[in-house]
C-alpha positions as CSV (number, residue, x, y, z in Angstrom):
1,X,5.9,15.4,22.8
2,X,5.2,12.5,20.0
3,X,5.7,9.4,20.1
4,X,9.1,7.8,18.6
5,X,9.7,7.1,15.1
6,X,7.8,10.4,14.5
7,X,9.1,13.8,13.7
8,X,8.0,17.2,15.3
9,X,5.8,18.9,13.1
10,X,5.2,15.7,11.1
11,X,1.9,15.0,12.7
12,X,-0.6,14.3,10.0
13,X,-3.6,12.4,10.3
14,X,-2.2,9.8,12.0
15,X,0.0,11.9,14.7
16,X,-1.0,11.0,18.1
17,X,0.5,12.3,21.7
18,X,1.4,10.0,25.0
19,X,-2.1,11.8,26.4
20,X,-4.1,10.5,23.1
21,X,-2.4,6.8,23.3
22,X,-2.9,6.4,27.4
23,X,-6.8,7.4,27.0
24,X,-7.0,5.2,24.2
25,X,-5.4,2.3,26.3
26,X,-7.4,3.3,28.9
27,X,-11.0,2.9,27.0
28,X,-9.5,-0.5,25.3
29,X,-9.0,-1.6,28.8
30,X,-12.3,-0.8,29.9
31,X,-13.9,-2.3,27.4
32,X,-12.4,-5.3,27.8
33,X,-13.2,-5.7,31.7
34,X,-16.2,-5.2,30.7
35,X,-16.6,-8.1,28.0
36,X,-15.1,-10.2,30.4
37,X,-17.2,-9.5,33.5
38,X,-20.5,-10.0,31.0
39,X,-19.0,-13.1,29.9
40,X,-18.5,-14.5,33.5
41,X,-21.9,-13.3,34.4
42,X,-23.4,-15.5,31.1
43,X,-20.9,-18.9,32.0
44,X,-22.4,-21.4,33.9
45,X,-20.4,-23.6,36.1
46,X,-19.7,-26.8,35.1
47,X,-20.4,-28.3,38.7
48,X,-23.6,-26.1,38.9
49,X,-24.8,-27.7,35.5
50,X,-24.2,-31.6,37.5
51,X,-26.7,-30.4,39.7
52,X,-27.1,-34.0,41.8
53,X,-23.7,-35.2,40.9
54,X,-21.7,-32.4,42.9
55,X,-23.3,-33.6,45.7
56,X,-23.1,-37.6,45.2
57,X,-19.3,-36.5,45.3
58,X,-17.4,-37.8,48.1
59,X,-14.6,-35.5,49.2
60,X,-12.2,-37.3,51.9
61,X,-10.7,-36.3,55.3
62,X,-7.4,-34.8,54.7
63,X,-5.3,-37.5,57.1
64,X,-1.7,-37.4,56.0
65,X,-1.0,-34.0,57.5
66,X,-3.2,-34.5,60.6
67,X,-1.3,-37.5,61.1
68,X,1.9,-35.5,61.6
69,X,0.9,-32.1,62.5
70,X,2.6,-32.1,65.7
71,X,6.2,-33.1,63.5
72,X,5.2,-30.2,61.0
73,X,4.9,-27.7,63.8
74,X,7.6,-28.3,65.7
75,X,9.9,-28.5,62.2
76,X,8.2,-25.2,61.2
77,X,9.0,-23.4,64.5
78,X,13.1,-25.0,64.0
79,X,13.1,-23.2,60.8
80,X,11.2,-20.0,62.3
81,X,13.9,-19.7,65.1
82,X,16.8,-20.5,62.5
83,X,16.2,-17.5,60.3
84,X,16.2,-15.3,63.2
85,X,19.4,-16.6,64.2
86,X,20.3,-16.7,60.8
87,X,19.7,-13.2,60.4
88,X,21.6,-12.2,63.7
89,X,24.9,-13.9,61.8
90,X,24.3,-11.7,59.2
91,X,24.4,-8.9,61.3
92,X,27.4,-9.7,62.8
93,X,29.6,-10.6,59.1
94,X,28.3,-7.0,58.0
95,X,29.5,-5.4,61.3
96,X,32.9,-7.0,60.4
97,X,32.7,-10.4,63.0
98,X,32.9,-13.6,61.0
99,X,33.1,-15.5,64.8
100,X,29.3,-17.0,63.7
101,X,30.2,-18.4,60.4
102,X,30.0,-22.0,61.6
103,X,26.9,-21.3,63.6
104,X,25.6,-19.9,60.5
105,X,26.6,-22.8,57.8
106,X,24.5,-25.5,60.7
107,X,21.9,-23.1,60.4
108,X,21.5,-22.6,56.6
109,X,21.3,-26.2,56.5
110,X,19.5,-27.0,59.0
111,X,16.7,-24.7,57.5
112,X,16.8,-26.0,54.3
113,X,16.7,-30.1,55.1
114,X,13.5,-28.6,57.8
115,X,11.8,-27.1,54.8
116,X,12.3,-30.6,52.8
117,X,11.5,-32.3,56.3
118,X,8.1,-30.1,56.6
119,X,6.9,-30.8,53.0
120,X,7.5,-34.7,53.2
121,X,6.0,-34.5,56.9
122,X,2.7,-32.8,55.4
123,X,2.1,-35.3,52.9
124,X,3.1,-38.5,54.9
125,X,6.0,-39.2,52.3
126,X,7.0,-42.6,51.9
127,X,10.5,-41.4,52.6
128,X,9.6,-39.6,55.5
129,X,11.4,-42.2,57.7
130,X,14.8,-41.8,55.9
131,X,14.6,-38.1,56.0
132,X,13.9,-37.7,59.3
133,X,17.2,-39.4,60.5
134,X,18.8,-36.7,58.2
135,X,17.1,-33.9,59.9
136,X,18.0,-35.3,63.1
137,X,21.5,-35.2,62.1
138,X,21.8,-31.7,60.7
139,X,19.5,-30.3,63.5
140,X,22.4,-32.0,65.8
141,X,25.0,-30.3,64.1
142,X,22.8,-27.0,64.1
143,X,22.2,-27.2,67.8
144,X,26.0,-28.2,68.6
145,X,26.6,-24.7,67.3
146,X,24.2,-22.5,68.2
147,X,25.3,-23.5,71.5
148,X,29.1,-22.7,71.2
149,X,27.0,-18.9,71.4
150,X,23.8,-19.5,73.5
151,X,25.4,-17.0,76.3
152,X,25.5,-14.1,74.5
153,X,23.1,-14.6,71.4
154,X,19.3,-15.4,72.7
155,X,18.9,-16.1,69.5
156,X,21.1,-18.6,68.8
157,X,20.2,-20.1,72.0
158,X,16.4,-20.1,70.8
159,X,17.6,-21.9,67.8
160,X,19.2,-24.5,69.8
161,X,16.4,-25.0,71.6
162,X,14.2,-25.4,68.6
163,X,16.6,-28.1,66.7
164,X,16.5,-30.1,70.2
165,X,13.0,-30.5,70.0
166,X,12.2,-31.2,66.8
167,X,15.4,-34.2,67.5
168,X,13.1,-35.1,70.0
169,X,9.8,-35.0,67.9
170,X,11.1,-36.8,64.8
171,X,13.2,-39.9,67.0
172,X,9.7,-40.3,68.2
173,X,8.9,-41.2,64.3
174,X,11.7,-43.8,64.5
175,X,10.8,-45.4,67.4
């Protein structure tokens, strides 16, 4: 077989195959690894160069999530149990049940403003405060409906469960 743009029987000096074009990839390839691991092996570090000034460096205690991690936590494990009660709605529309679709809207946005909630919570955001009485709402509104189901879907219950805590958690924040 040639390659395209080439005729059979029109080989000529030039005429190569797929085999002869893969090996030659395949040496090029090699050959190039290989320039590039002698290359790395020959580059010194710039911080290895500093010598004494890498370690005059002072590197800080990460605080802004430490000073949270109990809010990030408890937000993560909301959004953990929400997408496996999101999931279980989706089980139920493709079975032909559309009874979840509210308990599935609160849930969709109750992960999403968590995930924004998480981040902000992390890095200590300045608009941590305002966001967290958002949360609380939409985690309310998530909880309100997982509960309309809690009897017969553990997971929505779980979810439930989940959003109530982390109400808990971030009012703690506002206080």
């Amino acid at each position: 077989m040639r390659i395209e743009g080439r005729r059979e029987g029109q080989a000529g000096a030039a005429g190569l195959n797929r085999r002869d074009v893969l090996a030659g990839a395949t040496i090029l390839a090699g050959a190039t690894l290989a320039a590039v691991g002698n290359a790395a092996e020959k580059h010194e570090h710039p911080a290895a160069a500093a010598g004494a000034a890498v370690a005059q460096h002072h590197y800080s205690e990460a605080r802004a999530f430490k000073k949270h991690a109990s809010l990030v936590a408890v937000t993560n494990e909301c959004i953990a149990k929400g997408q496996a009660c999101l999931s279980h709605c989706f089980e139920t529309f493709v079975a032909g049940d559309t009874a979840m679709a509210e308990c599935a809207r609160a849930v969709h946005e109750m992960i999403a403003t968590c995930q924004a909630f998480a981040l902000l919570a992390a890095n200590d955001s300045v608009v941590l405060r305002p966001m967290a009485q958002a949360c609380i709402a939409v985690c309310e509104e998530c909880e309100k409906q997982c509960r309309v189901h809690e009897e017969h879907q553990p997971e929505c219950r779980a979810c439930a469960d989940a959003c109530k805590d982390l109400v808990t958690e971030a009012k703690k924040l506002l206080s």
